[in-house]
C-alpha positions as CSV (number, residue, x, y, z in Angstrom):
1,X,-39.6,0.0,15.2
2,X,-36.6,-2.0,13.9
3,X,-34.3,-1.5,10.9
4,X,-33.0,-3.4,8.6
5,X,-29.3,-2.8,7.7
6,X,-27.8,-3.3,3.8
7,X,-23.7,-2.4,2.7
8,X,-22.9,0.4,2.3
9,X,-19.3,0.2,1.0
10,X,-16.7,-1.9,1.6
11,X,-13.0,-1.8,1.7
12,X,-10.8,-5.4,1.1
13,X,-6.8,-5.1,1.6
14,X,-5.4,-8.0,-1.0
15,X,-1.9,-8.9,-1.1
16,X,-0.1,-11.5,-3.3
17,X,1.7,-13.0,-1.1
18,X,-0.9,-14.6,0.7
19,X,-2.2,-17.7,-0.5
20,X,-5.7,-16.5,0.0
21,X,-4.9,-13.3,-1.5
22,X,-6.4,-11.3,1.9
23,X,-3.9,-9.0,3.9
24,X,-4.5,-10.3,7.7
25,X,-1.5,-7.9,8.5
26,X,-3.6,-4.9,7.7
27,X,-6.5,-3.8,10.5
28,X,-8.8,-1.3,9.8
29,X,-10.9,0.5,12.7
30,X,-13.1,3.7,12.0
31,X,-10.9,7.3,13.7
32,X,-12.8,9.2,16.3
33,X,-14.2,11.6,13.3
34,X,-15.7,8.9,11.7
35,X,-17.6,6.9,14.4
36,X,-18.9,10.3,15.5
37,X,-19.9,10.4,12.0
38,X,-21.2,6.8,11.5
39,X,-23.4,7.4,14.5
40,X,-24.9,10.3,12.8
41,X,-26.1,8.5,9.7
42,X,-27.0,5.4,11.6
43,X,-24.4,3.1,10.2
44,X,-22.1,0.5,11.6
45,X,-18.7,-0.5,10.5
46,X,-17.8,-4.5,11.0
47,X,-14.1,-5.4,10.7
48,X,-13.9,-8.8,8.4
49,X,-10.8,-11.0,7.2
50,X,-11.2,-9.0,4.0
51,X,-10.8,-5.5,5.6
52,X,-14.0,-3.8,7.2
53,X,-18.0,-3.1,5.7
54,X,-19.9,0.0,6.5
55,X,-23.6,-0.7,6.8
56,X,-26.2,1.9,7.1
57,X,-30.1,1.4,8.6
58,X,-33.1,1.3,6.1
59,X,-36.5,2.2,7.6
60,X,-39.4,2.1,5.3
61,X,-37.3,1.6,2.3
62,X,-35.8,4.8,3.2
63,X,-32.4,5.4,5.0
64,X,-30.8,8.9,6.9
65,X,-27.9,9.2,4.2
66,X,-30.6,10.3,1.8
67,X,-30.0,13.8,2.9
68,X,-26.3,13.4,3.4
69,X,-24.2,16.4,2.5
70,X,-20.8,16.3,4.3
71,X,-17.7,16.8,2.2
72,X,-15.9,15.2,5.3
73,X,-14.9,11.8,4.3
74,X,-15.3,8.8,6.3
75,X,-12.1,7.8,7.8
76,X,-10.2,4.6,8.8
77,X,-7.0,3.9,10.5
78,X,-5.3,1.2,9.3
79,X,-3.3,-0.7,12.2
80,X,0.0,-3.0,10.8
81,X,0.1,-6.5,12.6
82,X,3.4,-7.6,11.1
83,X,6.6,-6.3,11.5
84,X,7.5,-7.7,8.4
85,X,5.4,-6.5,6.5
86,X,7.7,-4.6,4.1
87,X,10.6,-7.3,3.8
88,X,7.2,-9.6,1.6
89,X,6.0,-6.4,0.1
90,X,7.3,-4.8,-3.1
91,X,8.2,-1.2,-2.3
92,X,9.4,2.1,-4.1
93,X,13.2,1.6,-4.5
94,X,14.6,2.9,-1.4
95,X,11.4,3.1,0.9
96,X,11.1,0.6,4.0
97,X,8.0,1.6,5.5
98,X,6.4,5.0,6.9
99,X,8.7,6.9,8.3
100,X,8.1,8.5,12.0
101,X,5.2,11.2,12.4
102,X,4.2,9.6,8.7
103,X,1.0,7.5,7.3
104,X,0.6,6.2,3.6
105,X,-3.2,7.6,2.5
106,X,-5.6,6.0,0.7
107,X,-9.0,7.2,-0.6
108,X,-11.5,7.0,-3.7
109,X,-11.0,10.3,-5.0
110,X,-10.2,9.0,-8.6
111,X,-11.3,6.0,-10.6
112,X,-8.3,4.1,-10.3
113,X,-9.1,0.0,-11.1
114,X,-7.0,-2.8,-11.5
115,X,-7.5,-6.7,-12.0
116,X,-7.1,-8.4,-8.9
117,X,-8.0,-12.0,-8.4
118,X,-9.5,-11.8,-11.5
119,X,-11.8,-9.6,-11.0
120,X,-11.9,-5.8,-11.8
121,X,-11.6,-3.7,-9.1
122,X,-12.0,0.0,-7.9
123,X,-8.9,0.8,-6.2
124,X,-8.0,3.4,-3.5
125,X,-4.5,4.2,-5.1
126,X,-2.9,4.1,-8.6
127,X,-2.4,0.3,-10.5
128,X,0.9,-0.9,-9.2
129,X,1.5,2.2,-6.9
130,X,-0.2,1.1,-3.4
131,X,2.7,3.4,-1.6
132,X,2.5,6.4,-3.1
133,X,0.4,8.2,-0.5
134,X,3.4,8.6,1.7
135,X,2.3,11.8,3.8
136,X,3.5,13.6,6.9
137,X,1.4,13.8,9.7
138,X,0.3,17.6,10.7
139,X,-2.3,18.3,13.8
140,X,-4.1,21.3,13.2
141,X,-2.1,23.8,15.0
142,X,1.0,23.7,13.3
143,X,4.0,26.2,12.3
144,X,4.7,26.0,8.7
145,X,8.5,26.5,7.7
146,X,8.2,28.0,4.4
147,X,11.0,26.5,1.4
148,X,13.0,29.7,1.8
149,X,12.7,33.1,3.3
150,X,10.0,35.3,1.7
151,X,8.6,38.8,1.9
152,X,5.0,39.1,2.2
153,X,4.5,35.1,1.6
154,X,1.2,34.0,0.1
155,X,-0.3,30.4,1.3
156,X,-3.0,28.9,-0.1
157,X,-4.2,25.4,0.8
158,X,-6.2,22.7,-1.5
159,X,-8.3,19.6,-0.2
160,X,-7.8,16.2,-1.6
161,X,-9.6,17.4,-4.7
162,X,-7.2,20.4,-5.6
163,X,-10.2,22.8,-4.8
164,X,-9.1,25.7,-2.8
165,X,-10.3,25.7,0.9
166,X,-11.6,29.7,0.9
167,X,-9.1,31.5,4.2
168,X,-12.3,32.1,6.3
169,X,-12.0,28.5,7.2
170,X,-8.7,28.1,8.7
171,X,-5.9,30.9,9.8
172,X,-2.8,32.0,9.9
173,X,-1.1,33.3,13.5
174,X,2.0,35.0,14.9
175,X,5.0,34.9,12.0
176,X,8.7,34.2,12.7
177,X,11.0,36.8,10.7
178,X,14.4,37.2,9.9
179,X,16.9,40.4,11.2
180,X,16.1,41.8,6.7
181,X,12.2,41.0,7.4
182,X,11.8,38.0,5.4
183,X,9.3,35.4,6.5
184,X,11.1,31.9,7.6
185,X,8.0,30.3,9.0
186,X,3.8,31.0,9.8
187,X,1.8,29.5,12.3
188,X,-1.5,27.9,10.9
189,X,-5.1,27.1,12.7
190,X,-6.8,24.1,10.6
191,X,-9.0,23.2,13.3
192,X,-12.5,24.2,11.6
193,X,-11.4,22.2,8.5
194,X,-11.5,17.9,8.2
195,X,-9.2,15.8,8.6
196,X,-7.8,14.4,5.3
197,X,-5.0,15.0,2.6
198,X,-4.0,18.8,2.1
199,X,-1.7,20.9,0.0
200,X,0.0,24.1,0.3
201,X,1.5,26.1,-1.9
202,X,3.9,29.2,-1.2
203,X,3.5,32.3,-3.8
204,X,1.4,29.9,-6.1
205,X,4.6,27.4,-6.2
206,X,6.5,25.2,-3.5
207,X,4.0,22.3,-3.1
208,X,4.0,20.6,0.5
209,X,1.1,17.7,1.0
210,X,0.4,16.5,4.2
211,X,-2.0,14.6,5.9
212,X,-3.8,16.5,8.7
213,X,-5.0,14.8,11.7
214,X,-5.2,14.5,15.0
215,X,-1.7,13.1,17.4
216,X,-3.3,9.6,17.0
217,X,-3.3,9.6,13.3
218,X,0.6,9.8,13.1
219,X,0.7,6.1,15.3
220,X,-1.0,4.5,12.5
221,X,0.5,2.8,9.6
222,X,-1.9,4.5,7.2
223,X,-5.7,6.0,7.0
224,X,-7.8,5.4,4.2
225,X,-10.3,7.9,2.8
226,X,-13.8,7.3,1.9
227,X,-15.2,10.4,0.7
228,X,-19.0,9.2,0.0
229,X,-20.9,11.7,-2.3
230,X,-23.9,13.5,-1.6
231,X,-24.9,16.6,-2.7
232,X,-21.6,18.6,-1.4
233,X,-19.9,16.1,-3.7
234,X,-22.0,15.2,-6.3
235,X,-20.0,17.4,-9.4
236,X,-16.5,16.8,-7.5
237,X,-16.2,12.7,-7.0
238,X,-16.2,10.8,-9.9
239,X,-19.5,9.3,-10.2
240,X,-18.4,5.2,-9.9
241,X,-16.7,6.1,-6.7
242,X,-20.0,7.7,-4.8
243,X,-21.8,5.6,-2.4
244,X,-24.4,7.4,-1.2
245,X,-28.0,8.4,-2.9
246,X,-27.2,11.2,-5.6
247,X,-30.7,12.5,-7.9
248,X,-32.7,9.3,-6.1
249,X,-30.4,6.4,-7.5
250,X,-28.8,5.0,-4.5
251,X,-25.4,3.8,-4.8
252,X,-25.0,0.9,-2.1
253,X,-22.4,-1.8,-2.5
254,X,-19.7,-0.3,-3.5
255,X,-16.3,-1.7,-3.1
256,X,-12.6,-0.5,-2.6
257,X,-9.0,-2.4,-2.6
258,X,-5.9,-1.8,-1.0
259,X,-4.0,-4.1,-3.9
260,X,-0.2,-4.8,-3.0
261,X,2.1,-7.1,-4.8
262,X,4.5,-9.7,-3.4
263,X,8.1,-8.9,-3.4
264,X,10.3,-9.9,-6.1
265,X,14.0,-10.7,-6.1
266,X,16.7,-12.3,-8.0
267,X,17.2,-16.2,-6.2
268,X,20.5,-17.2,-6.2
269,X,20.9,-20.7,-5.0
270,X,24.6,-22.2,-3.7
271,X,24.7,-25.9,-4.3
272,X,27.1,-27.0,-1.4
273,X,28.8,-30.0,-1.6
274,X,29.6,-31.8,1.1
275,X,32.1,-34.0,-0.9
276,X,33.2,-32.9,-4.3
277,X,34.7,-37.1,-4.9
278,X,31.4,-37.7,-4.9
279,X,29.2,-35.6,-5.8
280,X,29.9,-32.5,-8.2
281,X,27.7,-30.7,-10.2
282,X,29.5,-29.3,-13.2
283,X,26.9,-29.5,-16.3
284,X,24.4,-29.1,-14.1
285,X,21.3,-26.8,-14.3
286,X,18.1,-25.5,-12.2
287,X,14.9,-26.1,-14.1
288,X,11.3,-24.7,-13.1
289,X,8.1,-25.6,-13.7
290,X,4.8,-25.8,-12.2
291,X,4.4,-27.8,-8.9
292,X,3.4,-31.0,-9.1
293,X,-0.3,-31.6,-10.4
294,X,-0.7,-27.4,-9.7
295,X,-0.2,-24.8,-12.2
296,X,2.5,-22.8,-12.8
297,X,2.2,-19.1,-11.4
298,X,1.2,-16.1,-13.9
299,X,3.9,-14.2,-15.5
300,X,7.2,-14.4,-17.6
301,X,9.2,-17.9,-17.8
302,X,11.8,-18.4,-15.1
303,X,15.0,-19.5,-16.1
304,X,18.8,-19.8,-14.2
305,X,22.1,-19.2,-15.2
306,X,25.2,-21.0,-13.8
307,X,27.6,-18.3,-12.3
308,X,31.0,-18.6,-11.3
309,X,32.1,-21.6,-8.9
310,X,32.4,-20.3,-4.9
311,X,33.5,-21.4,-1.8
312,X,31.3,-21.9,1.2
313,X,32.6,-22.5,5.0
314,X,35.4,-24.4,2.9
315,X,33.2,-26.1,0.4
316,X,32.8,-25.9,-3.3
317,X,29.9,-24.5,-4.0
318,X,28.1,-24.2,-7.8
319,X,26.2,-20.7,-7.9
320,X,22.8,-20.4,-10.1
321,X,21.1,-16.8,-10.4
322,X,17.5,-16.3,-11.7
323,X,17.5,-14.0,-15.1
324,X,14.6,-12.3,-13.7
325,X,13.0,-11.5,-10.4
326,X,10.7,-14.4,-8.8
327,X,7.8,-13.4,-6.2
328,X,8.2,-14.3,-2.8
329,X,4.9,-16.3,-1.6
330,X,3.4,-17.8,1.6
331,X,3.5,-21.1,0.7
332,X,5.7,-20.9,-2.7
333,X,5.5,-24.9,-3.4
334,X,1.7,-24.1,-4.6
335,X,3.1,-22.1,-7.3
336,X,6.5,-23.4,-8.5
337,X,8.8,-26.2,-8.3
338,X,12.7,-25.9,-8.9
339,X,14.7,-29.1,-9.7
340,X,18.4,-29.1,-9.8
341,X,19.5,-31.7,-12.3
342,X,21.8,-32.5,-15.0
343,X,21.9,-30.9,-18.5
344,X,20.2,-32.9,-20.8
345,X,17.8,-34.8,-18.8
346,X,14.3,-33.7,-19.2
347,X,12.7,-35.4,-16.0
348,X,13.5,-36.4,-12.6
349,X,16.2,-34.3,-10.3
350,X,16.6,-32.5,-6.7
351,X,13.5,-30.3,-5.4
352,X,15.1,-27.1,-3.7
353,X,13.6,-24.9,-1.1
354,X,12.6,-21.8,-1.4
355,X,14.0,-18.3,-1.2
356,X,12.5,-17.0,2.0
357,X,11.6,-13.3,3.6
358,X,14.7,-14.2,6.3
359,X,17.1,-14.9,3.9
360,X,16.3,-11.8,1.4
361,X,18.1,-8.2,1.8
362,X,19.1,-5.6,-0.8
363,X,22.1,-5.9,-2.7
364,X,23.7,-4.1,-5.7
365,X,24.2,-5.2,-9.0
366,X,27.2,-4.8,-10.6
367,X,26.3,-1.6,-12.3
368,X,25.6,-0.1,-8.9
369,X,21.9,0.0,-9.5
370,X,20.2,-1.7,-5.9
371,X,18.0,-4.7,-6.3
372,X,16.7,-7.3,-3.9
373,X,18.5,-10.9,-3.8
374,X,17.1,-14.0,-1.9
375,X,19.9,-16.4,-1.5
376,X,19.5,-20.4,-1.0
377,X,22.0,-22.8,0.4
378,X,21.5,-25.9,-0.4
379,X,24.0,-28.4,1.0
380,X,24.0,-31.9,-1.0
């Protein structure tokens, strides 16, 4: 008898800086935990330019997840196909990228939802914070150093949810103690608990979150979390983020994003001249507006203020800085168009290029705070 097979949920990876909006730099592919489980339930994940779809088999109007009641969530490793993927992405101040034996974690256990192509959309991290989830990676026999020595040390450990996973379901081994008898470090057995996001805490305090997984997960640029429902989850996931039947109403369809924003950075163009008898640009300003017969792109005005007159290789140069940060974009001259032309004139003038990812690094401003400056030379 055949089946028919309708989505289950889906998960898209967006990014601003692509024309399109999709992330092709982001692959998703289901971990060994959750094919096992996909084969279970009779589903199928398909990896799409969006991100990936899980489907699941309907027989007689009926389908296997009816009875699903796993707290385990479905898990997906998310592969990075660009090496520059951080140098077009806006970041945390200071953060690069996952460190080693480190994954950034996504999952749907809170209504989070943003506007994102102009659509509202369930999210799998907090508006505007797509990095957040920066975990280490912890395999299920590991040997915890505690913050400080400690007598008689306490651990408890919470899921993803902040419930307390109960001690008959994972362990504590051999200690390592100091000459006085204080506790520097326990050895744990998580190996009858899921994979997933986990917290300790030491004597109630001291909170260290981790991912746990297997030696594979810490390879991966990040894993995303789809915890679907069911009736172990039915009173702990908020109801807009279950996909699976709950009470009869089946929930199919659902959709989450991975939403990250293009970088931004102050653009800083140096107007070369190649002959300052004939050509110099005093009185001169950088105008912007939308490209031609295009719009211009969302947000505040952009504007450029002369700065003080440099030399380059020899040259004079005439220096223009950006009053706020611009967004770097795939193909920028569908969203802007800078003229360089004389004070004054209200048409007509120089196109520029555009700031690019190779020519943008991290400065600091004269305050000493750090920001990110693209810098253009443009020899006329």
């Amino acid at each position: 008898m055949s089946a028919s097979y309708r989505e289950l949920f889906r998960i898209d990876c967006r990014h601003g800086y692509y024309a399109d909006q999709r992330c092709p730099a982001l692959n998703l592919s289901p971990t060994a935990a959750c094919s096992r489980m996909l084969d279970r339930y009779r589903c199928l994940f398909r990896a799409d330019a969006d991100g990936g779809a899980v489907f699941c088999a309907e027989q007689n109007g009926g389908s296997v997840l009816e009875t699903f009641d796993e707290a385990a969530p479905f898990s997906f490793a998310i592969a990075c196909a660009s090496p520059s993927l951080e140098a077009f992405t806006e970041m945390p101040p200071g953060q690069t990228g996952p460190p080693d034996e480190s994954v950034y974690s996504f999952s749907n256990v809170a209504e989070y939802t943003e506007t994102v192509d102009g659509a509202e959309r369930f999210l799998l991290h907090p508006p505007a914070n797509a990095f957040g989830g920066l975990l280490p990676v912890r395999t299920p026999q590991l040997l915890y150093k505690l913050p400080k020595p400690l007598r008689d040390p306490k651990l408890q450990l919470f899921d993803a949810f902040q419930r307390e996973v109960r001690n008959g379901f994972w362990e504590t081994g051999p200690v390592t103690l100091m000459r006085s008898g204080e506790t520097t470090a326990i050895a744990l057995n998580l190996s009858r608990i899921y994979t997933g996001r986990y917290q300790l805490k030491t004597n109630g305090d001291n909170p260290y979150d981790f991912y746990l997984g297997d030696p594979a997960t810490a390879r991966h640029w990040g894993v995303v979390d789809i915890f679907a429902g069911g009736s172990a989850l039915a009173n702990t996931l908020p109801a807009l983020c279950q996909v699976v039947p709950v009470n009869g109403i089946f929930c199919a369809g659902q959709s989450f994003t991975i939403s990250m924003q293009a970088r931004t950075s102050i653009w800083r163009y140096y107007i070369v001249s190649q002959s300052t008898k004939d050509r110099n640009y005093d009185g001169y300003q950088i105008v912007a507006g939308p490209p031609r017969g295009g719009k211009a792109a969302a947000g505040p005005s952009i504007g450029f203020d002369p700065k003080a007159q440099q030399q380059v290789g020899g040259l004079d140069a005439w220096v223009f800085e950006s009053r706020t940060p611009i967004a770097l974009f795939q193909i920028p001259g569908d969203r802007h168009e800078f003229l360089l032309r004389p004070a004054g004139r209200t048409s007509g003038g120089v196109a520029l290029p555009y700031a690019r990812v190779d020519n943008t690094r991290l400065e600091y401003a004269p305050d000493g705070a750090p920001r990110v400056c693209s810098e253009i030379y443009v020899y006329l």
